[in-house]
PQR file with spaces between the fields and no chain letter, atoms N, CA, C, O and H, PARSE charges and radii, in Angstrom:
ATOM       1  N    UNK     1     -12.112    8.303   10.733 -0.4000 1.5000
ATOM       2  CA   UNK     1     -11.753    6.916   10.526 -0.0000 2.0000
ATOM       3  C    UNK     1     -13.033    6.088   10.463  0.5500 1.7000
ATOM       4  O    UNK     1     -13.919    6.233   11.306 -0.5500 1.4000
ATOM       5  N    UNK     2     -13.152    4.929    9.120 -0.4000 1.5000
ATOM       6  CA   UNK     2     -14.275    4.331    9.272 -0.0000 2.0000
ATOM       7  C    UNK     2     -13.612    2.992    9.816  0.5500 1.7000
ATOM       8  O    UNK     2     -12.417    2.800   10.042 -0.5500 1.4000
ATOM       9  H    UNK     2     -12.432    4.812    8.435  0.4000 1.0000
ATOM      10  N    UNK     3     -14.902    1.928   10.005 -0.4000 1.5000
ATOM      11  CA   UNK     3     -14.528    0.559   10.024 -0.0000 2.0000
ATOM      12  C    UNK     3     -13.288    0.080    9.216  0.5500 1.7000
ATOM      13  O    UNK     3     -12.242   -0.320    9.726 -0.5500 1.4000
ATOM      14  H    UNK     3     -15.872    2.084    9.822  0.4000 1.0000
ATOM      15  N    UNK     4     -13.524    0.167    8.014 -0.4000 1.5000
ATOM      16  CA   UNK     4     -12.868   -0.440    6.519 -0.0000 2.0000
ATOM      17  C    UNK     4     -11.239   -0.083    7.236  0.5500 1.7000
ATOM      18  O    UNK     4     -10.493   -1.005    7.565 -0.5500 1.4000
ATOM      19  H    UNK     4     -14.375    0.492    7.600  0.4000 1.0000
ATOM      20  N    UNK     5     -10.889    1.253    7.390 -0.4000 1.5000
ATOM      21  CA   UNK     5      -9.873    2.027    7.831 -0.0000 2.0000
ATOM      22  C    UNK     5      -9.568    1.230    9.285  0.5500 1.7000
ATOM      23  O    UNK     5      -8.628    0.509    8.951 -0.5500 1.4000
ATOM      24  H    UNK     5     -11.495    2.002    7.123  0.4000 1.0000
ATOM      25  N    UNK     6      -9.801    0.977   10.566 -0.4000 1.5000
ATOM      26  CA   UNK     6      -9.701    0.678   11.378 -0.0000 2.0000
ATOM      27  C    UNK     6      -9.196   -0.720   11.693  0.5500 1.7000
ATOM      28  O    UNK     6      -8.358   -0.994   12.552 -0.5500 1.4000
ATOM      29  H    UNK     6     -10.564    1.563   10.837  0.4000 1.0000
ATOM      30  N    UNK     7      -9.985   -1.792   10.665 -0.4000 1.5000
ATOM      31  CA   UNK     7      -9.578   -2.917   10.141 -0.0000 2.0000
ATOM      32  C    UNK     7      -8.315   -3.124    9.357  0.5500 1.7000
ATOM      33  O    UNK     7      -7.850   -4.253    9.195 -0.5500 1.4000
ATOM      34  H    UNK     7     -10.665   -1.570    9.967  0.4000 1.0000
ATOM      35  N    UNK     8      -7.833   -2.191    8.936 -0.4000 1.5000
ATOM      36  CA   UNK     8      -6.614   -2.291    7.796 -0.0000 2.0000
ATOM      37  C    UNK     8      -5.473   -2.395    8.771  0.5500 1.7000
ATOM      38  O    UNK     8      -4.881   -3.408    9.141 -0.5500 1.4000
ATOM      39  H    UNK     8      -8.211   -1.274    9.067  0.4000 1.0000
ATOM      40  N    UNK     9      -5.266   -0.988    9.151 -0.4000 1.5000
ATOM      41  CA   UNK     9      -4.643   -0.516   10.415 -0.0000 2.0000
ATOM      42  C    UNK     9      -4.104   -1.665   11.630  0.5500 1.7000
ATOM      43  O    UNK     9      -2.941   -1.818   12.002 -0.5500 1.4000
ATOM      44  H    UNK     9      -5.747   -0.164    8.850  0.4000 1.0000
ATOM      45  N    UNK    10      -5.100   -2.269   12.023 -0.4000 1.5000
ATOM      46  CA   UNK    10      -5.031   -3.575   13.284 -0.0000 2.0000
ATOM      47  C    UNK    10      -4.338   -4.322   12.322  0.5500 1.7000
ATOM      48  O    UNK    10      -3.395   -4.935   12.822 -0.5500 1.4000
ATOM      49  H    UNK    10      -6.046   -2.144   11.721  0.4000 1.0000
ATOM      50  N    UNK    11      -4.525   -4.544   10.673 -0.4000 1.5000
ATOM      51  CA   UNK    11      -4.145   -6.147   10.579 -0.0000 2.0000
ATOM      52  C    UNK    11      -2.268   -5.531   10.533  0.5500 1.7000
ATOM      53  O    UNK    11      -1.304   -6.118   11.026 -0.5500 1.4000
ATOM      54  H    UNK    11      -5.291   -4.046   10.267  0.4000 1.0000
ATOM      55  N    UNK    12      -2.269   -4.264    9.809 -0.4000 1.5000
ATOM      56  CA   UNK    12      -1.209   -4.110    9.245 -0.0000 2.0000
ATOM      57  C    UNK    12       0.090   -3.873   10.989  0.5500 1.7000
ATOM      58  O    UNK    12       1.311   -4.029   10.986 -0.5500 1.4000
ATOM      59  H    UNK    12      -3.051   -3.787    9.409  0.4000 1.0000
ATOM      60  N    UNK    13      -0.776   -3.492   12.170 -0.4000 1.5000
ATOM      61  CA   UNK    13      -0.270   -3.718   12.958 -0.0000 2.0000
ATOM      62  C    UNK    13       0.308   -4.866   13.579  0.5500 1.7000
ATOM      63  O    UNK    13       1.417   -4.924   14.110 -0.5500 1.4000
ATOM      64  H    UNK    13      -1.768   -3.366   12.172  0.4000 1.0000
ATOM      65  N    UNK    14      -0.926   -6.187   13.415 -0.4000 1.5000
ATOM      66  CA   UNK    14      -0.523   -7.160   14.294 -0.0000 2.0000
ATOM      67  C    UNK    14       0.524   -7.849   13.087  0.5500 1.7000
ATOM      68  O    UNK    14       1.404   -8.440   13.713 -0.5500 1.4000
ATOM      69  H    UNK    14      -1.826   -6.140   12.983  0.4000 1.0000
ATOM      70  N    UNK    15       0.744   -7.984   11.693 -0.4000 1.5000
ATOM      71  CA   UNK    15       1.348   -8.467   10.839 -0.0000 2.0000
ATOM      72  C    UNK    15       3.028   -7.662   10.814  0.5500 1.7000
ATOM      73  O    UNK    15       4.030   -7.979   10.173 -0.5500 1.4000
ATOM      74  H    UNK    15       0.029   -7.504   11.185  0.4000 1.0000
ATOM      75  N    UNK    16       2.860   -6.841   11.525 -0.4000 1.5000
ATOM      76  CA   UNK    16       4.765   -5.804   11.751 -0.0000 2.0000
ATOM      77  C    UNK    16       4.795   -4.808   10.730  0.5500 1.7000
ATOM      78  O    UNK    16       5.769   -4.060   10.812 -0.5500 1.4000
ATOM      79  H    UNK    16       2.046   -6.584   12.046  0.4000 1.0000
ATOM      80  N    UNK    17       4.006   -4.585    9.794 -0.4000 1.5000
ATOM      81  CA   UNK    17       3.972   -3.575    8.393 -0.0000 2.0000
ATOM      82  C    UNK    17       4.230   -2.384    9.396  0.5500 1.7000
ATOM      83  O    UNK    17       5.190   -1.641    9.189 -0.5500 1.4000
ATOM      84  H    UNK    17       3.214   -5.192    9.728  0.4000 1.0000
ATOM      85  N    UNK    18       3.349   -2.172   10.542 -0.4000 1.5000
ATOM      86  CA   UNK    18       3.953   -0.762   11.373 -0.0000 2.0000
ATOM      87  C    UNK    18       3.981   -1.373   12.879  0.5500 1.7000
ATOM      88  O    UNK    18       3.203   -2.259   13.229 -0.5500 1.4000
ATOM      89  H    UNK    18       2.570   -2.775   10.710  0.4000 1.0000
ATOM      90  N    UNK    19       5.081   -0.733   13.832 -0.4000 1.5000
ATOM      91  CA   UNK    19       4.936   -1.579   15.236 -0.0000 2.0000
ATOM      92  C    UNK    19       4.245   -0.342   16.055  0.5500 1.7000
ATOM      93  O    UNK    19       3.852   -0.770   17.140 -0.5500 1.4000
ATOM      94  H    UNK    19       5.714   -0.013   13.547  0.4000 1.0000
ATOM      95  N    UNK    20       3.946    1.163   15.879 -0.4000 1.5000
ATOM      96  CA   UNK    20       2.832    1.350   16.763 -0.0000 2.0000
ATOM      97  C    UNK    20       2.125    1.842   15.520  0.5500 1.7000
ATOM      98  O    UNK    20       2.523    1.863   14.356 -0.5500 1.4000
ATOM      99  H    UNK    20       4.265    1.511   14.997  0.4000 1.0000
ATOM     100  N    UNK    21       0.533    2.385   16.258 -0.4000 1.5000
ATOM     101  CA   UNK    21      -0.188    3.107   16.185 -0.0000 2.0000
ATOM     102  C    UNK    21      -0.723    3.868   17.042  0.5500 1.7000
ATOM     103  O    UNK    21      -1.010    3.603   18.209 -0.5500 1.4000
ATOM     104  H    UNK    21       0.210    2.368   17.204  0.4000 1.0000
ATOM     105  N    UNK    22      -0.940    5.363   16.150 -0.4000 1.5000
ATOM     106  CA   UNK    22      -1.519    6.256   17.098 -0.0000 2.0000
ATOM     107  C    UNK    22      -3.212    6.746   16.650  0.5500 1.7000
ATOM     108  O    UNK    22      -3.536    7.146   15.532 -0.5500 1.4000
ATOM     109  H    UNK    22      -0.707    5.578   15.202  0.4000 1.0000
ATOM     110  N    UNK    23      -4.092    6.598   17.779 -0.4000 1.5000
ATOM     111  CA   UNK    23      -4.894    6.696   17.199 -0.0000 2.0000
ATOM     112  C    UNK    23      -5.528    8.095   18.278  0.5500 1.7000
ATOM     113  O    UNK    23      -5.019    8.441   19.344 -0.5500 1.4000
ATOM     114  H    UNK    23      -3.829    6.274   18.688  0.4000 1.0000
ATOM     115  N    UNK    24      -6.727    8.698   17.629 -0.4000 1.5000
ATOM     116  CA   UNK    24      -6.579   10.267   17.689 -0.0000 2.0000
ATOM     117  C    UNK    24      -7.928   10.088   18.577  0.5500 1.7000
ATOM     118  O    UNK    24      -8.739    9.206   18.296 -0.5500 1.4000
ATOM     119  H    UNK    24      -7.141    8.417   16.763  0.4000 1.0000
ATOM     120  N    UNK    25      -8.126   11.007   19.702 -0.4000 1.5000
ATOM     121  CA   UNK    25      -8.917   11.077   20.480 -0.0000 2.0000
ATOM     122  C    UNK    25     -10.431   11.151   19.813  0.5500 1.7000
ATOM     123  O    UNK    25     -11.439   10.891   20.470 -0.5500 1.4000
ATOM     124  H    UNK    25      -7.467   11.724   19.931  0.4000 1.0000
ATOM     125  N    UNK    26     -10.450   11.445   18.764 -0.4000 1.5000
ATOM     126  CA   UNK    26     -12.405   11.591   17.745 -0.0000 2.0000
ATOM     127  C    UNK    26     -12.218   10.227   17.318  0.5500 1.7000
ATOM     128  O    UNK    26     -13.260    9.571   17.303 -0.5500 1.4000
ATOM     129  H    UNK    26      -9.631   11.657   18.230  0.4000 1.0000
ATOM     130  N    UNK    27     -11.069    9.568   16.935 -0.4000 1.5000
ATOM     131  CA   UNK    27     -11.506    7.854   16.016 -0.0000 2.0000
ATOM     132  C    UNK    27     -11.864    6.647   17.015  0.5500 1.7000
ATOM     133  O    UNK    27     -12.254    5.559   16.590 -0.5500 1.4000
ATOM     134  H    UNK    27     -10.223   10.100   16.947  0.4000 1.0000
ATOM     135  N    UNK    28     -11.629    7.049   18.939 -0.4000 1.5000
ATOM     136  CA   UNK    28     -11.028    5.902   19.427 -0.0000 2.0000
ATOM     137  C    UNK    28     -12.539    4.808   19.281  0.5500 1.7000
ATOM     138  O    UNK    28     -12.642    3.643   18.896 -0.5500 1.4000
ATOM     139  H    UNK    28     -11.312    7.933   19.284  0.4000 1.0000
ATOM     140  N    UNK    29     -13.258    5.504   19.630 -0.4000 1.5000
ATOM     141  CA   UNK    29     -14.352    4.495   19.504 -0.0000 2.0000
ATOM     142  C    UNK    29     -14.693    3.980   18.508  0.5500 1.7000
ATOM     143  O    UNK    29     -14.991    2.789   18.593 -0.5500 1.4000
ATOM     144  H    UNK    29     -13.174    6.450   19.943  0.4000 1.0000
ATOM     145  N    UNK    30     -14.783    4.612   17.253 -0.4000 1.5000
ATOM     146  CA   UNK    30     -14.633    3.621   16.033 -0.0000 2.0000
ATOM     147  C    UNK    30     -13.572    2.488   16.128  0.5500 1.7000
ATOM     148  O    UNK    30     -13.930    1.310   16.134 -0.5500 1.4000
ATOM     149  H    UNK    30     -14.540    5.579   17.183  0.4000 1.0000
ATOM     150  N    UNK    31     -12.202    2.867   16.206 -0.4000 1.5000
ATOM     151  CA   UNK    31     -11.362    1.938   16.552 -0.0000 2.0000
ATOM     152  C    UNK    31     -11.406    0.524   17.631  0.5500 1.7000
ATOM     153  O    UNK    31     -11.172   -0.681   17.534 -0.5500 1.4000
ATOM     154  H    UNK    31     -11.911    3.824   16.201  0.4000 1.0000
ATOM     155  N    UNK    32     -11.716    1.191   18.363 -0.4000 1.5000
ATOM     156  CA   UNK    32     -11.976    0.175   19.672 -0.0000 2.0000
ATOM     157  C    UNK    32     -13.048   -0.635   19.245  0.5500 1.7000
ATOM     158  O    UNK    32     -12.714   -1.801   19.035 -0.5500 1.4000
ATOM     159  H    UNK    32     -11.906    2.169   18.443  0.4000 1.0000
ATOM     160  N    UNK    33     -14.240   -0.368   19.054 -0.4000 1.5000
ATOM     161  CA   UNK    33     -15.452   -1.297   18.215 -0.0000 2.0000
ATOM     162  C    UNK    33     -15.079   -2.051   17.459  0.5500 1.7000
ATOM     163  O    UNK    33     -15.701   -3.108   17.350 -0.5500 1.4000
ATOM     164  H    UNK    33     -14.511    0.579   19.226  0.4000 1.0000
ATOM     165  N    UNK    34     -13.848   -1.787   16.591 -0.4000 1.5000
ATOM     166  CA   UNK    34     -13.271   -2.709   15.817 -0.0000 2.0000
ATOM     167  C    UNK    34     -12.138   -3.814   16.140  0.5500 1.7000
ATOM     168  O    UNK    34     -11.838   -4.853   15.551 -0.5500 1.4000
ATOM     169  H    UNK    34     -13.343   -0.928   16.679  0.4000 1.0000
ATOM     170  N    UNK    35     -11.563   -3.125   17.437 -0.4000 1.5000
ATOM     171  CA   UNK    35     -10.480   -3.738   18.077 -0.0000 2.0000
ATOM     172  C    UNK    35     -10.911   -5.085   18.797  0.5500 1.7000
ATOM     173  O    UNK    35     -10.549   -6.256   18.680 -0.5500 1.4000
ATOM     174  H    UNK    35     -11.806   -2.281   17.915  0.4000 1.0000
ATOM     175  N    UNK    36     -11.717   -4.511   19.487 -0.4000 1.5000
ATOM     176  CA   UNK    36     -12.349   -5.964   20.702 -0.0000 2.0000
ATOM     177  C    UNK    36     -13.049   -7.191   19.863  0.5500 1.7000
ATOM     178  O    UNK    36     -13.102   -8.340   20.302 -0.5500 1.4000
ATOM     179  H    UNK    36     -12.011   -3.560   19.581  0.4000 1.0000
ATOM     180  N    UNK    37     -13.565   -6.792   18.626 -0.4000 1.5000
ATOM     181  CA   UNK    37     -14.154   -8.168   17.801 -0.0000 2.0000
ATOM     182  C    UNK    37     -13.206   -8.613   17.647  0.5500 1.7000
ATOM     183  O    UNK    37     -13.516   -9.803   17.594 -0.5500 1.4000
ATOM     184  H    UNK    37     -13.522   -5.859   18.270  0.4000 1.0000
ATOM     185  N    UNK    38     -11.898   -8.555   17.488 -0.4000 1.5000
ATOM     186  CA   UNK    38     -10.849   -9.823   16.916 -0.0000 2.0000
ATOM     187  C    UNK    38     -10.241  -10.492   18.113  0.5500 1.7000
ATOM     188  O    UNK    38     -10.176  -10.007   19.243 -0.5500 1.4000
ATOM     189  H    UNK    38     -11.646   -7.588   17.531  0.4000 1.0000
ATOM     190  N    UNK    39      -9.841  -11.568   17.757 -0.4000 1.5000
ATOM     191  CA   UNK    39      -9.901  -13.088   18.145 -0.0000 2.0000
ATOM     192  C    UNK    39      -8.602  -13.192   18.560  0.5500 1.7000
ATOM     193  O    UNK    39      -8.307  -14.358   18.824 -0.5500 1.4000
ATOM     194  H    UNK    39      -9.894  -11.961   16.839  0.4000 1.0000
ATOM     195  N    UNK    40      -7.213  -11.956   18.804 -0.4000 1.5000
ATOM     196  CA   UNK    40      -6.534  -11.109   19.607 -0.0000 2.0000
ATOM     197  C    UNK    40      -6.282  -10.321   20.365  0.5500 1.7000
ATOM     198  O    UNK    40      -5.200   -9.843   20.707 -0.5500 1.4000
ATOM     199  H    UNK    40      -7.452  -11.009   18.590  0.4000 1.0000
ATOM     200  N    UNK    41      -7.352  -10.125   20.699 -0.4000 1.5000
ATOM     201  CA   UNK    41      -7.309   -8.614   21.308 -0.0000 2.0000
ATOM     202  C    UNK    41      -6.470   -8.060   22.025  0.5500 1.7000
ATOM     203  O    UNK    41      -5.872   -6.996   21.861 -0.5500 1.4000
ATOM     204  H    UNK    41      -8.231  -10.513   20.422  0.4000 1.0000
ATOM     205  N    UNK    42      -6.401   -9.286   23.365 -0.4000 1.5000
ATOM     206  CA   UNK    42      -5.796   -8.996   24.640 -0.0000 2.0000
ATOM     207  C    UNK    42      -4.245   -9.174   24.039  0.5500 1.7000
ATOM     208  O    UNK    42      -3.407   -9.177   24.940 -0.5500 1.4000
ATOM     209  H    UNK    42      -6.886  -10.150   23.499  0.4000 1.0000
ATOM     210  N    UNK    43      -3.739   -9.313   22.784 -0.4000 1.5000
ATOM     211  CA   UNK    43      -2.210   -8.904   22.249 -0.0000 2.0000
ATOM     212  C    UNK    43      -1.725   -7.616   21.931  0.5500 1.7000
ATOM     213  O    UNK    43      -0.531   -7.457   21.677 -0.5500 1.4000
ATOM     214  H    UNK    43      -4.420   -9.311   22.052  0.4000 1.0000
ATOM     215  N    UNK    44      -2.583   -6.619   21.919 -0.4000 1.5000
ATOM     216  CA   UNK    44      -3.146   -5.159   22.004 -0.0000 2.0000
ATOM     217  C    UNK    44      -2.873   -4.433   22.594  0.5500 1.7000
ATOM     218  O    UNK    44      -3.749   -3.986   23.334 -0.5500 1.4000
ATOM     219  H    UNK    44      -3.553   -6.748   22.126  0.4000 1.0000
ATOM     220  N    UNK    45      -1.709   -3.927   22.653 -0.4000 1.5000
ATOM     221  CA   UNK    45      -1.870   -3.056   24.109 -0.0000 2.0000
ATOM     222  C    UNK    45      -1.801   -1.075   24.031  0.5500 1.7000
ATOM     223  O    UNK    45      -0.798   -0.399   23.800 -0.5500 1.4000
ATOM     224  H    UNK    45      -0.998   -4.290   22.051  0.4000 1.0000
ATOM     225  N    UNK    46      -3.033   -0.641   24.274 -0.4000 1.5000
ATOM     226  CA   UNK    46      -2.906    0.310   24.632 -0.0000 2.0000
ATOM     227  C    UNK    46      -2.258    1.728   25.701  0.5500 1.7000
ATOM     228  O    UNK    46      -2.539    1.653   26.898 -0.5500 1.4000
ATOM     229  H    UNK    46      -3.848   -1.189   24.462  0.4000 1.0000
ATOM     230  N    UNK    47      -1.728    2.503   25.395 -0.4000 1.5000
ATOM     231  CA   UNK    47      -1.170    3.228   26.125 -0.0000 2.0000
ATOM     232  C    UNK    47      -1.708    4.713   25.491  0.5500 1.7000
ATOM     233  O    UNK    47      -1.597    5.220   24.375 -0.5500 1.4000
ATOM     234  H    UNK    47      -1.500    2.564   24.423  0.4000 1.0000
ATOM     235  N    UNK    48      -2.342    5.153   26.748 -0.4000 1.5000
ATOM     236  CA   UNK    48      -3.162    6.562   27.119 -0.0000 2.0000
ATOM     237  C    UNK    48      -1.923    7.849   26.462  0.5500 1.7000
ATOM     238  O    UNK    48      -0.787    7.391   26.339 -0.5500 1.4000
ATOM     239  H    UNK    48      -2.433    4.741   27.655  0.4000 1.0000
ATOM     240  N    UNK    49      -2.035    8.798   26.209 -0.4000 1.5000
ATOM     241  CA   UNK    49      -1.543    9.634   25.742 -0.0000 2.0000
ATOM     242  C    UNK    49      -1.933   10.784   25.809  0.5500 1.7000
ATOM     243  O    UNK    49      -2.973   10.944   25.170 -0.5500 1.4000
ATOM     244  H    UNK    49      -2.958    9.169   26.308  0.4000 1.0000
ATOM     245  N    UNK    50      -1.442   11.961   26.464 -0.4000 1.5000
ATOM     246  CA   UNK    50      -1.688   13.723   26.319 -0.0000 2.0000
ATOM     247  C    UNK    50      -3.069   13.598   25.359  0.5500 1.7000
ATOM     248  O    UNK    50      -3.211   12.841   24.398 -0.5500 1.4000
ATOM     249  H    UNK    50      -0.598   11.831   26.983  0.4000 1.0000
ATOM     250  N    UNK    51      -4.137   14.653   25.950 -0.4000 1.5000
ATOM     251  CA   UNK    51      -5.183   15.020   25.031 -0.0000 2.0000
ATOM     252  C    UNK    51      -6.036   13.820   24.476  0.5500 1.7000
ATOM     253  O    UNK    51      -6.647   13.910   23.411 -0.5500 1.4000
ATOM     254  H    UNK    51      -4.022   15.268   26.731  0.4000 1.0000
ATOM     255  N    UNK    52      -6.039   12.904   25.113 -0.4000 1.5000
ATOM     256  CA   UNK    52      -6.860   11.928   24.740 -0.0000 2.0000
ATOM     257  C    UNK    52      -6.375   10.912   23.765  0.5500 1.7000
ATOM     258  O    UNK    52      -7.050    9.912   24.013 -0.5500 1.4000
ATOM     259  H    UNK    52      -5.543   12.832   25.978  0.4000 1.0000
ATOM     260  N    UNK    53      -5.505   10.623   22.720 -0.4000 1.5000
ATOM     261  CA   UNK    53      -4.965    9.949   22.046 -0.0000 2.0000
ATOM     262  C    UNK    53      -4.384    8.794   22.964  0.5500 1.7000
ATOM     263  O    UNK    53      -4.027    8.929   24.135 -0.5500 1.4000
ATOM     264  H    UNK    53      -4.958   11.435   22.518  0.4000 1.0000
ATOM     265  N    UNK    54      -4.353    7.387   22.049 -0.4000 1.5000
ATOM     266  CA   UNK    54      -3.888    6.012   22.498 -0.0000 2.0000
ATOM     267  C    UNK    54      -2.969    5.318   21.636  0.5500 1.7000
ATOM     268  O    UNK    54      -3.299    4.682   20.635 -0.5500 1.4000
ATOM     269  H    UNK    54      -4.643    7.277   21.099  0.4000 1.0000
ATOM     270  N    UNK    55      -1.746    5.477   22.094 -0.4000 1.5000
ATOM     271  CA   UNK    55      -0.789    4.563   21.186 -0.0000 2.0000
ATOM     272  C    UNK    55      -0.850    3.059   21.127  0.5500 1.7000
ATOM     273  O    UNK    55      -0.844    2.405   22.170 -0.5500 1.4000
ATOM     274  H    UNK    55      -1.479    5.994   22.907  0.4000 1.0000
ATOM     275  N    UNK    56      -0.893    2.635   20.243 -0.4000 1.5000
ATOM     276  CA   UNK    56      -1.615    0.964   20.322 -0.0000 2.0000
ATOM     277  C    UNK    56       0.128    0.275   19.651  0.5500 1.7000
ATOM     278  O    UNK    56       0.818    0.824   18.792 -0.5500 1.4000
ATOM     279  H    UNK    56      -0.897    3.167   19.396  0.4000 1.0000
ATOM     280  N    UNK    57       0.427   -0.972   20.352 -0.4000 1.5000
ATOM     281  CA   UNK    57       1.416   -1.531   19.841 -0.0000 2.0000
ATOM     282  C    UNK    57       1.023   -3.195   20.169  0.5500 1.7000
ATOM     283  O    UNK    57       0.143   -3.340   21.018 -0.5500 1.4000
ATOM     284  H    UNK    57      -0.134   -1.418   21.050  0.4000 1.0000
ATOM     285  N    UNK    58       1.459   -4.136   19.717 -0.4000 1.5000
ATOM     286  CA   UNK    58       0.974   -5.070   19.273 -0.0000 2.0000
ATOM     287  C    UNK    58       1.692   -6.534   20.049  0.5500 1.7000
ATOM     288  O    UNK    58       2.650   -6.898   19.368 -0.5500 1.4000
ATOM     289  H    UNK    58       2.174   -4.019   19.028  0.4000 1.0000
ATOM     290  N    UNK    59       1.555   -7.107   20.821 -0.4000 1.5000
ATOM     291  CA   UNK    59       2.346   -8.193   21.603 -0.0000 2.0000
ATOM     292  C    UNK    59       2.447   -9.275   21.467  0.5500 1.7000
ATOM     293  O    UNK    59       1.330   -9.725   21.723 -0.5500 1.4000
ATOM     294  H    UNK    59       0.776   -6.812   21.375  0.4000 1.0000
ATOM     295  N    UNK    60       3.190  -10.185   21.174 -0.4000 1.5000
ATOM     296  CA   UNK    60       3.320  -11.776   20.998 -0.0000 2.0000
ATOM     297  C    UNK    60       2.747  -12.254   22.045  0.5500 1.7000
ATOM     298  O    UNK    60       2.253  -13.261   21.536 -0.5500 1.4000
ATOM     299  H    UNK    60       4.097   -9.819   20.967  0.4000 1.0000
ATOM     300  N    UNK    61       2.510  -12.281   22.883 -0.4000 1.5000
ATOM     301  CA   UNK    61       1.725  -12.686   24.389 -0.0000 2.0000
ATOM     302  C    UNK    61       0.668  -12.172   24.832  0.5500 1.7000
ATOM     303  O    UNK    61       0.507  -11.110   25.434 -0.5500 1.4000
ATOM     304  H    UNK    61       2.911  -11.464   23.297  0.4000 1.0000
ATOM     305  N    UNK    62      -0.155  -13.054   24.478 -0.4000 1.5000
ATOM     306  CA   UNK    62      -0.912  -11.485   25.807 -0.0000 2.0000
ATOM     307  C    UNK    62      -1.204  -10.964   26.454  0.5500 1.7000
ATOM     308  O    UNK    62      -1.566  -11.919   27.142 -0.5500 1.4000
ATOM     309  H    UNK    62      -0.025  -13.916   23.988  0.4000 1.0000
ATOM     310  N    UNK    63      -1.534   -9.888   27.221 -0.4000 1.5000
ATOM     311  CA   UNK    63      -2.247   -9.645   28.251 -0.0000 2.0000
ATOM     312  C    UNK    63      -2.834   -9.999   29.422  0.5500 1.7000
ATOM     313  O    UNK    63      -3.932  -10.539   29.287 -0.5500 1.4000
ATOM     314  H    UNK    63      -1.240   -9.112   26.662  0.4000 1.0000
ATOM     315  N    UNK    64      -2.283   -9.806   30.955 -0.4000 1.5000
ATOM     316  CA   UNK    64      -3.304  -11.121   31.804 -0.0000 2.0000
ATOM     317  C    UNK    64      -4.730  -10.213   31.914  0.5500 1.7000
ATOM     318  O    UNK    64      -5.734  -10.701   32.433 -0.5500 1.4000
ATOM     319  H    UNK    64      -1.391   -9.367   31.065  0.4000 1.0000
């Protein structure tokens, strides 16, 4: 997964096109680098998963 890819993904998440994502234990840090720059973040919510993978789903509220 590059940037370009990582960026698509978040928008098409926070916009409802998909309500999770799974992202794969080799991309998370690309992902995450891309995650924390937006000006949402804490609407984000991650959940840990078997083998290292993080299901990401997307919240109207966010986060305390």
């Amino acid at each position: 997964m590059d940037e370009a890819l990582a960026a698509k993904q978040i928008a098409e998440l926070r916009t409802g096109v998909i309500a999770e994502l799974l992202v794969k234990k080799e991309d998370f840090l690309t992902f995450r680098a891309v995650l924390v720059k937006q000006p949402d973040f804490k609407q984000f919510r991650g959940i840990a998963q078997r083998g290292g993978h993080v299901l990401y789903h997307y919240m109207n509220t966010p986060r305390s």
